[in-house]
N, C-alpha and C positions, 0 to 999 in steps of 0.2 A: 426549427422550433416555432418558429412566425406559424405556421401550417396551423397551431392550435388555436390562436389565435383569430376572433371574426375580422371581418373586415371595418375598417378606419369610422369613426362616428364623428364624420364633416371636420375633422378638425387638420390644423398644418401637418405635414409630412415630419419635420422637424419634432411637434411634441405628438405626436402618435408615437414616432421613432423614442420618446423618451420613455412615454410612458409604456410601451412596449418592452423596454428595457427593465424598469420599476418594476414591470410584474413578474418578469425572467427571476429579477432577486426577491419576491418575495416566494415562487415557485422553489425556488435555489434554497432558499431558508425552511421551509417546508418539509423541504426532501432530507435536510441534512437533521435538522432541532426536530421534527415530527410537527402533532399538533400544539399550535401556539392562539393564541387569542392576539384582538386585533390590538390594544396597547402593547405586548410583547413586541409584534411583529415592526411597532412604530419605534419601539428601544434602537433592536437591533439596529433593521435598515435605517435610523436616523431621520424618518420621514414623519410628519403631523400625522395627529390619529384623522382627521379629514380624508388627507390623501388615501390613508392607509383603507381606510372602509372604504370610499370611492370605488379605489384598486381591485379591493375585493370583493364589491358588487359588480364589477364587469367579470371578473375572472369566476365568479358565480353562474354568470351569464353566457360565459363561454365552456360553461361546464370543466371548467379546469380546479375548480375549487369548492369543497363544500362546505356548508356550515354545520357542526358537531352540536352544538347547542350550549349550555354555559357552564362556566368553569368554575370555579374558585373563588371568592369574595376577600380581598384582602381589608375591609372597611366597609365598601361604594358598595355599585351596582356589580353584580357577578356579571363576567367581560364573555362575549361570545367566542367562541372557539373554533377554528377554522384547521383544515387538514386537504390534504391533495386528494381529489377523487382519484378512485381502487380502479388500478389497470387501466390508466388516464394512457401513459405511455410506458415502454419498457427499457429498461437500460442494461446493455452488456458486460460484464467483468469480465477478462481473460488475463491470466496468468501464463506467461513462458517461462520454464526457468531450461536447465540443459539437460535435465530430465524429462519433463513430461508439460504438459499443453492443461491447463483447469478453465474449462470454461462455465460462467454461471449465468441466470438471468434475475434482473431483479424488477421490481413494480417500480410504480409510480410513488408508490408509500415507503421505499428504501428496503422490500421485504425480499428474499432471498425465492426463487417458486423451487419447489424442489430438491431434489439433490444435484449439484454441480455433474457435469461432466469431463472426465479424464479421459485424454487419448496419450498414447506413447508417442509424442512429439516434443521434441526437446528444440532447443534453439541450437542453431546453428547456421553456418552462412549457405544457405541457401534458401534463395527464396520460396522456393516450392512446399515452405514450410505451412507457409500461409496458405498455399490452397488445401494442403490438409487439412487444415484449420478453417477453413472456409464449408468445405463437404463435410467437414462433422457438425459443425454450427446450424447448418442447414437441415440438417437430420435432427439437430437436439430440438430446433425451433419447431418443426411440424410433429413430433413426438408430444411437444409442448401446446402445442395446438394454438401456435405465435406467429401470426402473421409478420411479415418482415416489415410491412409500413409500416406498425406499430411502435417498432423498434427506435428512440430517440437518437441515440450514438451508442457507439463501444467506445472499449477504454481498455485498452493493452499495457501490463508492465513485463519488462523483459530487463534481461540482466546488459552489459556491455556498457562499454565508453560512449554515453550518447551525449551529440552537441544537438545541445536542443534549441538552440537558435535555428539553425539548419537540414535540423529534423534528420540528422544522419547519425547511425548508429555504425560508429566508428571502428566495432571490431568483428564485427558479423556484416553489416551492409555498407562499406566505406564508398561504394561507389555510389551507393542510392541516394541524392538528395530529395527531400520531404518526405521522407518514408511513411507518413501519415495521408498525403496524398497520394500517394501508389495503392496504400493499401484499402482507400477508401474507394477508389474504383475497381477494383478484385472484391472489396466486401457488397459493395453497393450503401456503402452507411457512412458516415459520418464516426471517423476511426479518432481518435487523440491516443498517443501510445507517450510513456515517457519512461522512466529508470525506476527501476522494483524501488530502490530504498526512498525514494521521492514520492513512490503513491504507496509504500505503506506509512512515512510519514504523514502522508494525508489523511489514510486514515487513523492513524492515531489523533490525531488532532481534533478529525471532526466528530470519531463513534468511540475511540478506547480512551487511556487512562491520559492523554493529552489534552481532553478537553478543556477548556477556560484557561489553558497554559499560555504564554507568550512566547517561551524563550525554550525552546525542546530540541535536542538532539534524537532522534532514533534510531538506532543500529540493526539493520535487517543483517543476521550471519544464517547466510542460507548456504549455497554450493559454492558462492563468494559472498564478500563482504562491502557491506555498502553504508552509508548514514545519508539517511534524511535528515537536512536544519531546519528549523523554524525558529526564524528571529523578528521580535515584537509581531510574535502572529500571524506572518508570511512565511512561505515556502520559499526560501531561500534558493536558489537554482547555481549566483554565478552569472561569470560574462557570458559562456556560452552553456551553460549545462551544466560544467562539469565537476560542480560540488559535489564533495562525499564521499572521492575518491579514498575513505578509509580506512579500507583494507589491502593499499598499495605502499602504506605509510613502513620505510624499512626500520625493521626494530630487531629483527638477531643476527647476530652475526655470526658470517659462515649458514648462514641459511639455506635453501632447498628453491631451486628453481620455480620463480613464480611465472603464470601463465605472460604478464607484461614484458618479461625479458629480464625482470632482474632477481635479485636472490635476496631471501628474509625479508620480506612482504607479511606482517602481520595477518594476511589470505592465508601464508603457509602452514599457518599454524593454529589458527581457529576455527574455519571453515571447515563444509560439512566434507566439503571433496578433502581436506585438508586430514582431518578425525579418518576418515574412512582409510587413505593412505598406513595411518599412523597405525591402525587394527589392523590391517593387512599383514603389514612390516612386521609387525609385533607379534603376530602369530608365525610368521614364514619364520623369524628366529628361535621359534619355540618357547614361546611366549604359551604359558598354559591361559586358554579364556569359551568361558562361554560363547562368543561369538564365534569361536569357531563350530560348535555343536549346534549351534542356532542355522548356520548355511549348510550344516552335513559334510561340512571339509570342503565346499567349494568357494572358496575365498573370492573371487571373482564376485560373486553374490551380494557380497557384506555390502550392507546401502546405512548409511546413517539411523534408520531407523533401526537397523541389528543392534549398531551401538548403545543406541539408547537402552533397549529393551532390556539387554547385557548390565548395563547400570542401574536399571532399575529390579532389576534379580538379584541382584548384590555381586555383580561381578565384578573383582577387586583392580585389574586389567581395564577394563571399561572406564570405571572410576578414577580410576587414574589419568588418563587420557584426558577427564572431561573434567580434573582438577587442572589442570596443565594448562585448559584452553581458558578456565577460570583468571587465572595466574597472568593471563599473556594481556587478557582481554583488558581485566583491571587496568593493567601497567598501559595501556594504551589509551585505555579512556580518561588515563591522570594528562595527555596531553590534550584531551578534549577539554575537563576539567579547567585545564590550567590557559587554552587561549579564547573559548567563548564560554566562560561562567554561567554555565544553563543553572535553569531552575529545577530540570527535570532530564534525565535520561533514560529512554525507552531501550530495553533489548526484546528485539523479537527473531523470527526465523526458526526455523530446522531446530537451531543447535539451541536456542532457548528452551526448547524440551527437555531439555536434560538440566533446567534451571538449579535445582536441587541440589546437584552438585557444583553448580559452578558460582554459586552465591558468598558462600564462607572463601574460596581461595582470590575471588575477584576482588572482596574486600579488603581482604588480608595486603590484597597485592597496591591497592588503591592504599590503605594506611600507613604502608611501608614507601611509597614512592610520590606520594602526593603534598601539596601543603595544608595541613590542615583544617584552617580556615576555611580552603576553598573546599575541599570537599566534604564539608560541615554545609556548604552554602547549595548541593544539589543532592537533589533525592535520585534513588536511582531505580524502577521497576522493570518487571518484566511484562509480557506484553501478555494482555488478556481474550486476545482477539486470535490466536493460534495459526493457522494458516487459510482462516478466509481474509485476511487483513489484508491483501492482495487482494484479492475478488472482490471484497467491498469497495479497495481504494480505489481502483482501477474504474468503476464503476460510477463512483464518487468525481473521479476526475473528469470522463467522460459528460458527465452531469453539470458540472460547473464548469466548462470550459466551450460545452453547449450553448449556455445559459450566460455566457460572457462573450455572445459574439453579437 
């Protein structure tokens, strides 16, 4: 990041290094809120409007920042307004999940250039994943006509057990320590990679229905289940990582083998891998349903999105399935509910698409098992950000984690 940055103006190593920092957060603030004016930018970061203009004539100066012209008048004088110069630098999204590989590029201004690219790369333990992912990146950047200098960091979210103290991803790469460091000399970039339900918590927080929140739970139910915490406004992580394990949480009994080893795992019965099983099953028993007419009888086929489709055709089979995951999910979220009293709960992923149906039986199930009080005391939405919420976050984290060294 320093690279953007001119060289020192006579002053100590010590406050160059601070004010170096200063301007990291006011770049950070920019990227995430958009254009702000220079009292805004003095609210947030905490700093005197002095400093703050100062700041922002050098960062003018080094062509890292522009001036908009004026904003607003709430009384005074109308406040100048400032925004991050267009294609300053660019920053990477990538999404793994065990399906398939998304990768997107975004501006300097938080703006998405094009359409993402999908490869058929799913996660799993080998590492050779990544140089697939490397030669399609490479290909999307010169397509894009994106120089790799240009490039600030990437920001990978992927599913599995990660200790993110140790940067090992415990069920896919147990033997790799700093797996951000490996993958940053195979990228040539400056990689941060952390756990799907952690950076789409982030981006709820900073672009969807979390913002100005404190205290938010997320729940990404994708091909597994995951939650992101945010408590008083922080990304909650844990001693080593491994918060949010909440789709390991056992809840039926006599359950269905979960991938962790043990049986009725809340994953077994909500998730998208979990749904997709359940269509399967349900048709091999002669189970009448659209989603068999939708794969032409190859059952093998039915991917989560059959399901859905199925449900929203009025397929009574479908609906059902996706009443059920309703039902399970509530009953689960009454122990959320019940031991960090959020303000707010986010459901996003996969199986949130089928929101529709799963809102009347989650409730139902949440009124029937919950107390009250508390669940009087949290709002509960679904996520409006679909499946870039990934790609933003990921993107987003690589950004601030940049911009925080």
């Amino acid at each position: 990041m320093e690279r953007f940055f001119k060289n020192s103006r006579n002053q100590s190593e010590g406050v160059e290094r601070k004010k170096i920092l200063q301007k990291k957060q006011i770049i950070r603030t920019l990227y995430y809120r958009g254009t702000l004016s220079n009292a805004e930018l003095s609210v947030i970061l905490k700093l005197s409007t002095p400093k703050i203009n100062n700041l922002l004539i050098e960062l003018i100066e080094d062509g890292l920042v522009k001036e908009l012209g004026r904003g607003d008048s709430s009384g005074g004088r109308r406040p100048n307004i400032y925004g991050l110069t267009d294609d300053l630098f660019y920053v990477i999204g990538i999404t793994i999940n065990i399906k398939r590989t998304i990768i997107s590029l975004f501006n300097s201004n938080n703006k998405e250039l094009g359409e993402p690219l999908i490869i058929p790369v799913g996660m799993k333990a080998d590492f050779q994943i990544f140089e697939r992912i490397q030669d399609a990146l490479d290909t999307f950047l010169r397509s894009a006509g994106i120089e790799k200098n240009k490039i600030l960091a990437m920001g990978i979210e992927h599913p599995g057990l990660f200790d993110q103290k140790r940067g090992i991803n415990k069920t896919y790469f147990p033997g790799i320590e700093n797996l951000s460091g490996q993958l940053k000399e195979l990228f040539g970039l400056p990689v941060f990679i952390n756990h799907d339900s952690k950076i789409r918590a982030l981006a709820e927080k900073q672009f969807g229905v979390a913002q100005n929140r404190k205290n938010v739970l997320v729940l990404h139910i994708d091909w597994g289940v995951g939650l992101g915490i945010i408590i008083n406004g922080k990304l909650y992580s844990g001693k080593s990582g491994y918060s949010g394990e909440f789709g390991h949480l056992p809840i039926a009994e006599n359950g269905v083998l979960c991938t962790c080893g043990k049986k009725g795992c809340l994953e077994t019965i909500i998730s998208a891998t979990a749904i997709v099983r359940i269509a399967r099953e349900g048709i091999q028993q002669g189970m009448a349903s659209l989603i068999n007419d939708l794969v032409q009888g190859e059952l093998n086929e039915v991917d989560i999105s059959t399901v859905i489709e199925a449900a929203y055709r009025g397929d009574q089979f479908a609906i059902s399935i996706f009443s059920d995951v309703g039902f399970w999910l509530g009953k689960g979220i009454v122990y959320l509910m019940q031991i960090f009293n959020p303000e707010l709960i986010v459901i996003g992923g996969r199986v949130a698409e089928a929101n529709l149906f799963i809102r009347a039986p989650l409730r139902q199930a949440i009124n029937t098992f919950s107390n009250r009080d508390l669940s009087n005391d949290t709002e509960i939405e679904f996520s409006v950000m679909g499946q870039k919420a990934g790609l933003i976050g990921a993107a987003a984290y690589a950004l601030d984690r940049i911009t925080s060294i």
